[in-house]
N, C-alpha and C positions, 0 to 999 in steps of 0.2 A: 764647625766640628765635622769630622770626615766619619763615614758611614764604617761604625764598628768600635770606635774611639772610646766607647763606656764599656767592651769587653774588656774581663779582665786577661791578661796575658800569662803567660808561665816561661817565665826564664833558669839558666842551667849558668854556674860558674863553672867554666872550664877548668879551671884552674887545677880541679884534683886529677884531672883526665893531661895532665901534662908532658905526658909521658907517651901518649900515641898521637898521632897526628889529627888536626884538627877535621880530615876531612871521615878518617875514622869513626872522631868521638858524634860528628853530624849526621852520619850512617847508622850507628846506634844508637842515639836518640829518636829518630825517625821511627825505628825498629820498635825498641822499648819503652819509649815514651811519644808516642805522637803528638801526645796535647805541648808540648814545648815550640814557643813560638821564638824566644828570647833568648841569646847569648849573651854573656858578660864576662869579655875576653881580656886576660892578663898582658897588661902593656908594658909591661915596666916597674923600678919602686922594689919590694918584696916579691911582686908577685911572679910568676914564671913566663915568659914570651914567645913562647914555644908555639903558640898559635897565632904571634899577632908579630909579625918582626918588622915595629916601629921604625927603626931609621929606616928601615927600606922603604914601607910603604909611603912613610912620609918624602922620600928620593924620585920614586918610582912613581908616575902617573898608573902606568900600564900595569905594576905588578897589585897597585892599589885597589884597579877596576878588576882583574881578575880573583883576589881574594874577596873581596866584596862578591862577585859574583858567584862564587864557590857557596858563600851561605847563602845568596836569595835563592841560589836554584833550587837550593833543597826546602824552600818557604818558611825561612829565619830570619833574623834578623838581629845585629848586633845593637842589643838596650844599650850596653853600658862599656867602657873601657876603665880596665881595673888596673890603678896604679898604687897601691897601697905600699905605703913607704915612712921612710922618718927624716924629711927635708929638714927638720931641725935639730936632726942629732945633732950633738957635740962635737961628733969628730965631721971635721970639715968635710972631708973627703963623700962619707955616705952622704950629707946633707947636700951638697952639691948633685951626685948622682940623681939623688931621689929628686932633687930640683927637675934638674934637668929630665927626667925622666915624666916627671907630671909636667912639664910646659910641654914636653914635644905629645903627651896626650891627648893634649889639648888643643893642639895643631892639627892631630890626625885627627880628631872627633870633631872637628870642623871641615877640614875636608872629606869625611864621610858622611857628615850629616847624623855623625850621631849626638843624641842632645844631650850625656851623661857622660861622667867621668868620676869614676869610683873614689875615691883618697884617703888619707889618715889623715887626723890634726897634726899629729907630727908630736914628738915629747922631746922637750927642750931640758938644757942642763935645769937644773936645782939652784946651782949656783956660777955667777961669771968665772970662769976657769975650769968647771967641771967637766971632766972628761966621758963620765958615761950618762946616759940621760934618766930623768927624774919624772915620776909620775905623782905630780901634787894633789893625789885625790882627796886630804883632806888637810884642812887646818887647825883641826882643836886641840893639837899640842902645840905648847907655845914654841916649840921650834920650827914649827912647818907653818907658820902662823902668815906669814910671808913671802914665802916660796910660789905659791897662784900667782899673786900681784907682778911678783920680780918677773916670771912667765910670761905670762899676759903679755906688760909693760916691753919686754925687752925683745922677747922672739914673736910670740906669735901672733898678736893682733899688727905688727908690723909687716912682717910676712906674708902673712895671708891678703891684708889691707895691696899689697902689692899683685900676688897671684891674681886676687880680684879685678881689679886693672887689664893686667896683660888676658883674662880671661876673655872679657868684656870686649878687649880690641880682637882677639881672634877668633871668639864664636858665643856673640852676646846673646843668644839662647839655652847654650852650656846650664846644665846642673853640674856643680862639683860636691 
């Protein structure tokens, strides 16, 4: 265990600070909050990327080692990479993005060494055909009685059973 490792931390989601630039929102923290040690920067998915611009860092050796170095200088360090999304919507389209969107997360938080990667379960249809997605948060009417199981069964212990995988081969330390 590395000396400090039982301090607790204080991390900041960028995310509502989307709107200025990330080396801004780290000047002000610094400023206003000095006990923050912890970023948790929007990669993709829902959330906005306005501070972390994943294809590139994942393209770019060089622009990768200087955005990394932009937070150590200022004695931060990125916890978490937040891709919060609906990889299982209904319409193929977002569900692909968001896919795609949390693999290459998970891409970059292996080559930075960071060991988090923020996500959503994802809310899959209700029913095979449905077009907008269904949150089966309970069963005790008999018509939703089976809508979990169909879930479960069809999207997401599938899906996930796979993200787990491809996790495991690109950064088997990864939390998701």
């Amino acid at each position: 265990m590395t000396e400090g490792a039982d301090e607790p931390r204080i991390g900041v989601v960028t995310e509502p600070f989307a709107s200025r630039p990330l080396t801004d929102v780290m000047e002000w923290l610094l400023r206003a909050a000095p006990s923050v040690t912890d970023l948790e920067v929007g990669a993709g998915g829902y959330a906005p990327t306005t501070h972390c611009e994943t294809p590139l860092l994942l393209r770019d050796a060089s622009a990768r080692e200087a955005w990394a170095a932009e937070i150590a200088s200022r004695g931060l360090r990125v916890a978490a990479l937040n891709v919060w999304g609906n990889p299982l919507h209904p319409d193929k389209s977002i569900a692909r993005k968001h896919d795609a969107d949390l693999r290459d997360a998970i891409r970059l938080a292996a080559l930075l060494g960071v060991d988090r990667v923020v996500a959503l379960a994802g809310c899959p249809p209700g029913a095979r055909g449905d077009r907008t997605p269904h949150f089966a948060g309970g069963g005790w009417l008999p018509y939703l009685e089976s809508i979990h199981e169909l879930q479960w069964d069809e999207w997401v212990e599938p899906y996930w059973s796979d993200v787990a995988e491809f996790a495991m081969r690109e950064h088997p330390q990864l939390l998701v």
